[in-house]
C-alpha positions, 0 to 999 in steps of 0.5 A: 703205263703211258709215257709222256714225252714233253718238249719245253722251249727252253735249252740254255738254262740247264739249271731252270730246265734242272728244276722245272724236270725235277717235279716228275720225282721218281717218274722222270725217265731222261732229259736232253737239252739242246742250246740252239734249239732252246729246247728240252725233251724232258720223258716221263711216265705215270699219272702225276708227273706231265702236269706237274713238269706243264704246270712248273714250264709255264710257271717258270717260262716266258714265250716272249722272250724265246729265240731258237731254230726250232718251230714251236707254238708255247713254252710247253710246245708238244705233250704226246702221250705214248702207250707202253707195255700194258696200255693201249692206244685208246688209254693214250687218247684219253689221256691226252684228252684228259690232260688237255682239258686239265690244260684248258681249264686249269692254265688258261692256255689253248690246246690243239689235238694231233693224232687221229685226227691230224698231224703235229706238222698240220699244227705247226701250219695252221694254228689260229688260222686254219686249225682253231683250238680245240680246248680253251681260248681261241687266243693264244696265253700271253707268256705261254702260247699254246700246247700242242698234246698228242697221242701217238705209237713209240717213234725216234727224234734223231738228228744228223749233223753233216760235215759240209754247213750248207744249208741248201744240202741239207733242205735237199736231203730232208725234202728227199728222205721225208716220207710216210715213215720220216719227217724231216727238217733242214736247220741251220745250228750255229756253224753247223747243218743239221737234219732233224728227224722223227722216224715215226715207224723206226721198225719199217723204216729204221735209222741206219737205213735212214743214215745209209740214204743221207751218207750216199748224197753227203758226209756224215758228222755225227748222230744223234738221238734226242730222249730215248729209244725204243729197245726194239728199235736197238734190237733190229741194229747190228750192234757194230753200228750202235755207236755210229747212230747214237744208240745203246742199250742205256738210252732205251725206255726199257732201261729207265724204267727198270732204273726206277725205284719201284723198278719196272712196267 
């Protein structure tokens, strides 16, 4: 089974955001929404879903019109498919591959590839300049912009929220944890700061050390896990720390899965 973890750049509109996961039917895992990154992450699983959850965003979204903190190139901004139990990281390249030409053909829109050959952040740079799409037209779609799809190993989207707003702290923090294992940005979240993270290998370089390291240079408000988690990521966390990291047994893939009606990998 792949899971496809879908970010659309829209947070405010829960009802819309509501509407547009609900075409996953019976495959939607988790949605989570964020306001001030107008942003939602909306996972879910099978053959069916992710083109219907893109199909419906670009339908219903206009890039135009977007404001947030958050970085991004289209209505549907990244699409990474991701190999569960059963699949392998070759099943997730084709059908990333697959989806991506659907994409181009079928909506008009250019896609760029990450994975093997390069990163999500070497998109956020380059697209249309130094990075040229690889399906579909060399111009980006007038309301939808452009789809990054992707295929990659279970990571965490986990952000820190510090106590003190300040701005130039928490660049400090993010350029001082970003890593091989950790990719991090400072962002400025209304009255508050947050570091945003992707812990791309959470088992070698897990979130409680990651919230340790930040915690000894700067007080912690909050954390915070964006979709779900991975449940051996939960697993190597003591569990007197679970709520300190936003972690629990309920957000893990493995829980939704066996929510489902046909129950389950």
């Amino acid at each position: 089974m792949i899971e496809c973890v879908i970010n659309i750049s829209e947070g405010r509109d829960l009802d819309l955001v509501q509407e547009i996961a609900r075409t996953a039917g019976s495959d939607l895992l988790d949605v989570h929404c964020d306001a001030d990154h107008n942003r939602s992450v909306i996972t879910v699983v099978g053959a069916d879903a992710p083109p219907a959850v893109i199909n419906a965003a670009v339908e219903r979204l206009d890039l135009r019109t977007h404001t947030g903190v958050h970085p991004r190139i289209g209505v549907v901004d990244v699409v990474p498919f991701v190999p569960l139990a059963g699949s392998t990281f070759d099943d997730a390249l084709r059908t990333r591959d697959a989806m991506s030409s659907w994409i181009a053909n079928e909506l008009q829109i250019p896609v760029f590839l990450y994975g093997p050959e390069r990163t999500l952040p070497d998109i956020r740079r380059g697209a249309f300049t130094v990075v040229v799409p690889d399906f579909g037209p060399s111009e980006p779609h007038p309301t939808a912009g452009a789809v990054a799809v992707g295929a990659r190993q279970l990571m965490l989207a986990w952000n820190l929220w510090l106590c003190e707003p300040d701005l130039d702290l928490a660049k400090s923090i993010a350029s001082s944890i970003r890593g091989p294992g950790v990719r991090a940005l400072a962002l400025q979240v209304g009255d508050e700061v947050q570091v945003s993270m992707n812990l791309i290998d959470p088992l070698a370089v897990g979130p409680a050390e990651v919230y340790d390291r930040v915690a000894a240079v700067a007080e912690i408000a909050r954390a915070e896990l964006v979709g779900l988690a991975p449940q051996t990521v939960v697993d190597a966390v003591h569990e007197n720390r679970w709520e300190q990291l936003n972690l629990s047994v309920e957000t893990t893939i493995e829980s939704r899965l066996q929510r489902r009606p046909n129950g389950g990998i």
